[in-house]
C-alpha positions in Angstrom: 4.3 17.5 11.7 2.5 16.5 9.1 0.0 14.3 10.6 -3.4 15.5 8.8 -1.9 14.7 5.4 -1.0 10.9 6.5 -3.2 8.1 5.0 -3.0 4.4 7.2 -4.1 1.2 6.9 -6.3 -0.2 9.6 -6.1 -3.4 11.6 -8.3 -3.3 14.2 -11.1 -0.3 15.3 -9.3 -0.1 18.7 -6.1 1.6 17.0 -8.3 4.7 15.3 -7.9 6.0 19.5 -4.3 5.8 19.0 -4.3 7.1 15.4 -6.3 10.4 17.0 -3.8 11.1 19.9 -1.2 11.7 17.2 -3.5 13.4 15.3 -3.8 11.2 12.3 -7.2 11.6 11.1 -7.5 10.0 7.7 -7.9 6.3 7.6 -7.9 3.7 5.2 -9.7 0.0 5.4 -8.8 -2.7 3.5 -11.9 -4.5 2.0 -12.6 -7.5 2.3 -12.9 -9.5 -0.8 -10.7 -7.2 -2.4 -7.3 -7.5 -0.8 -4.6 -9.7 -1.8 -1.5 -9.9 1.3 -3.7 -8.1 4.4 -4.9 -10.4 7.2 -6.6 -8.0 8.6 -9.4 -6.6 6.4 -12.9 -5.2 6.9 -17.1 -5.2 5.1 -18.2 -1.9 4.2 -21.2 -2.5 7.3 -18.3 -2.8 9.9 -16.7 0.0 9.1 -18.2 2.7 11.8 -20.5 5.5 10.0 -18.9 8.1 12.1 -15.5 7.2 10.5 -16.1 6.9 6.8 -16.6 10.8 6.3 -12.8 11.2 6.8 -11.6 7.4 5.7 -10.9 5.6 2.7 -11.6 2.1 0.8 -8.4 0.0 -0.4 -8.6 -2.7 -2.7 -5.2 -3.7 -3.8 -6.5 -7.2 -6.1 -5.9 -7.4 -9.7 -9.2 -8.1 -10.4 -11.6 -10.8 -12.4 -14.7 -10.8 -14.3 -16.0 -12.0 -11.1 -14.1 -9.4 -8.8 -15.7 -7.0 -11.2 -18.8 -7.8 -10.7 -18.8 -7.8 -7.2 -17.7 -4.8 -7.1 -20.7 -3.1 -9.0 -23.0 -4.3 -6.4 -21.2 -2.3 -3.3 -23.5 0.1 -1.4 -22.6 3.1 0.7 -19.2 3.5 -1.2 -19.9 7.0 -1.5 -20.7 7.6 2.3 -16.8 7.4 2.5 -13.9 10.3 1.8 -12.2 8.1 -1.4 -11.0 4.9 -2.3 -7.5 3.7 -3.4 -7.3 0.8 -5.9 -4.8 -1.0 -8.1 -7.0 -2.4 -10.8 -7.1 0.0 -13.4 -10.8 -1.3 -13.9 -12.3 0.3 -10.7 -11.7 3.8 -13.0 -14.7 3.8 -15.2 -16.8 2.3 -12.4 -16.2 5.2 -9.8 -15.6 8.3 -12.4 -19.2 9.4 -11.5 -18.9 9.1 -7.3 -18.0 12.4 -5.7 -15.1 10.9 -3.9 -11.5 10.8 -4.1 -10.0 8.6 -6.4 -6.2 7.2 -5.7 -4.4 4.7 -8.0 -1.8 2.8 -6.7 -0.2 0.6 -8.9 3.2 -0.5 -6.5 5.8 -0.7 -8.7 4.4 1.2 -11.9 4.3 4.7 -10.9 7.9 5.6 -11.3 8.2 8.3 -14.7 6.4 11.9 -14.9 5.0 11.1 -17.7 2.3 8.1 -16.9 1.9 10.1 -13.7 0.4 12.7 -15.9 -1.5 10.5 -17.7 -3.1 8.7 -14.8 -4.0 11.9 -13.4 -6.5 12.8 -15.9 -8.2 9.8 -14.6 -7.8 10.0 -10.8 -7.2 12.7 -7.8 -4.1 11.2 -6.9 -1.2 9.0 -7.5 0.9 7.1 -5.3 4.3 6.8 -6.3 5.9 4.0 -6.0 8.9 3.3 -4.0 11.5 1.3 -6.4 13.1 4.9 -6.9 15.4 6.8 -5.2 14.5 9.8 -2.7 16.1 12.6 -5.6 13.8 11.0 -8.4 11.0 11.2 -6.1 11.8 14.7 -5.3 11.5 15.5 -8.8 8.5 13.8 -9.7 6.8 16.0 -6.7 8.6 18.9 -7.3 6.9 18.7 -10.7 3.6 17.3 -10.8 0.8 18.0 -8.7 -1.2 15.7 -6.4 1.2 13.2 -6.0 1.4 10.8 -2.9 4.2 8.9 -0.8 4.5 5.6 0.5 6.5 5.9 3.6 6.3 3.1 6.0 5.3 0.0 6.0 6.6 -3.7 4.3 7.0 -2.9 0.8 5.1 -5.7 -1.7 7.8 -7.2 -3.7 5.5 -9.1 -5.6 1.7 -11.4 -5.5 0.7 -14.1 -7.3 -2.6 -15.4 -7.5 -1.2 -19.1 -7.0 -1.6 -20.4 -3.5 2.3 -20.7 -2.9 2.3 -21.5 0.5 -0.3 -23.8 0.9 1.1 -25.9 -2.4 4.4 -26.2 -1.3 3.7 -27.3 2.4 1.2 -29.6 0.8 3.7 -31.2 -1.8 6.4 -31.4 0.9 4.0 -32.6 3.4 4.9 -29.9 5.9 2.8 -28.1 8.7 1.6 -24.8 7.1 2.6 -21.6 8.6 1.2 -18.5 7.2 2.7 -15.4 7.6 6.2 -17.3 6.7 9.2 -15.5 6.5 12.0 -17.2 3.7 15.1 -16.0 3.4 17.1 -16.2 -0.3 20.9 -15.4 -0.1 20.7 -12.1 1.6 17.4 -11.1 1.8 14.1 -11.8 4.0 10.7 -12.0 2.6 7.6 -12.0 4.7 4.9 -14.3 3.0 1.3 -14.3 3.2 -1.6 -15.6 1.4 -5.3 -15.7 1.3 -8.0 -17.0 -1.1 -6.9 -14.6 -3.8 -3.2 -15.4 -4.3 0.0 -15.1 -2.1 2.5 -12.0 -1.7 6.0 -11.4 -0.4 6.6 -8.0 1.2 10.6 -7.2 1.6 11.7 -7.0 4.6 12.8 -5.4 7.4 10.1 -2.5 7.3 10.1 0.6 5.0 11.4 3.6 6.7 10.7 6.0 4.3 9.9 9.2 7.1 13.0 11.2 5.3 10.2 11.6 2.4 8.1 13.8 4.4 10.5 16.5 3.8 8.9 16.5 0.2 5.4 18.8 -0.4 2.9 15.9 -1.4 -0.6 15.2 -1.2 -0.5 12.0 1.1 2.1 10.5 3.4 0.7 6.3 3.0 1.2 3.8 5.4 0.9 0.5 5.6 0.1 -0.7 8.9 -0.2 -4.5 7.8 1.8 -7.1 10.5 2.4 -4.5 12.2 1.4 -3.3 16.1 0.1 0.2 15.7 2.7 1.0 18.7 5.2 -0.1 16.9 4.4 2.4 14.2 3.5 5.2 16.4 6.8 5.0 17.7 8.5 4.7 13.9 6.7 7.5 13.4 8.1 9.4 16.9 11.1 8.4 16.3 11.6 6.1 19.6 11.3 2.5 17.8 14.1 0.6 17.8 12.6 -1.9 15.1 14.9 -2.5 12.6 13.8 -0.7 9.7 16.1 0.6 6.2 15.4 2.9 3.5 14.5 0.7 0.6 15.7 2.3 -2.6 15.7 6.2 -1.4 19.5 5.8 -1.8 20.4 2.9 -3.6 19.9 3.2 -7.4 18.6 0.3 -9.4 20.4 1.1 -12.9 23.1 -1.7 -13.9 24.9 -1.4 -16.9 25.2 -5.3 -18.4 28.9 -6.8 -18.7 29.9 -7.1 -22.3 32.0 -5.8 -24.7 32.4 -2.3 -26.2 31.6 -1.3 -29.8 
């Protein structure tokens, strides 16, 4: 087992116990103010000192000006192991701190070639999970210092529009937040917060086949999930229902129309 190379999301303190028993020993804490889809998220001063040694920062917002700006006036960001971000912005500002820098861009990191180019900026990459499990294989194969997402709800998109609270408001319904929608086929969880609302695909991302492959980091996302339910995921004793996302499905269509 690969246990010392995993990187998960936190919900509550409680779980780090948990986490330690399985021997999971790198944690990551969504910040608050920073986070776009996470209900559960955390300020650098409750974040336990003892932890931050061996624990990282996320902040998954396209930022603003503002968000920016915030940003810069953090303290203690370097009392932690790293920090994994979306905004390409939070590059310059943490070149100089002697931590870890992860991007994680969702859906962008997908070809060898930006992978290699965003790795003359950061530690690590996180791929993302839109491919399937032999094109992941060969970005890894290939590149060092790359990372995995393997479980969690995938984001399928965010929008910085309040979604959920305009629609129930237009339609003069009771607002429920998470919401789960359903289109044709297909289930979205929904969540929003100040900074926007996202949709996360659902059921959960069972990506544990991945850990087959020699990478960096195995990432989870712990988010609306019990941290029993992914210990046992992760044991392989759930009996959540879970699928395997794109690892065997291709997303290349050839359009209908005539041939020349």
């Amino acid at each position: 087992m690969k246990n010392k190379n995993i990187l998960i999301t936190i919900n509550d303190l409680k779980d780090i116990e948990d986490l330690k028993e399985l021997g999971i020993e790198n944690y990551v804490f969504p910040l608050k103010d920073f986070c776009v889809g996470i209900p559960n998220t955390f300020l650098i001063s409750e974040i336990p000192l003892d932890v931050r040694s061996h624990s990282y920062l996320y902040l998954n917002r396209v930022l603003d000006n503002a968000g920016i700006d915030n940003f810069k006036l953090l303290e203690n960001i370097e009392s932690f192991k790293g920090i994994i971000f979306d905004d390409l912005g939070i590059i310059p500002l943490v070149k100089d701190l002697k931590i870890e820098h992860i991007l994680y861009l969702s859906h962008f990191n997908t070809n060898k070639e930006s992978i290699k180019i965003y790795l003359e900026y950061v530690d690590s990459v996180i791929l993302s999970s839109d491919i399937t499990y032999e094109e992941t294989k060969e970005i890894v194969t290939s590149i060092p210092n790359v990372s995995l997402f393997i479980l969690g709800y995938p984001m399928a998109m965010y929008s910085r529009r309040l979604l959920i609270d305009n629609y129930t408001k237009f339609h003069h319904l009771e607002k429920k937040n998470p919401l789960v929608i359903k289109n044709s086929s297909q289930e979205f969880l929904v969540y929003e917060n100040e900074y926007g609302t996202c949709f996360y695909h659902m059921p959960v991302f069972n990506g544990l086949s991945l850990r087959n492959l020699d990478c960096k980091y195995y990432f989870i996302s712990s988010a609306f999930l019990d941290i029993k339910d992914v210990i046992a995921i992760l044991n392989g004793e759930s009996k959540m229902e879970t699928d395997d996302g794109f690892l065997n499905k291709e997303t290349i269509y050839k359009l209908k129309g005539e041939s020349k």
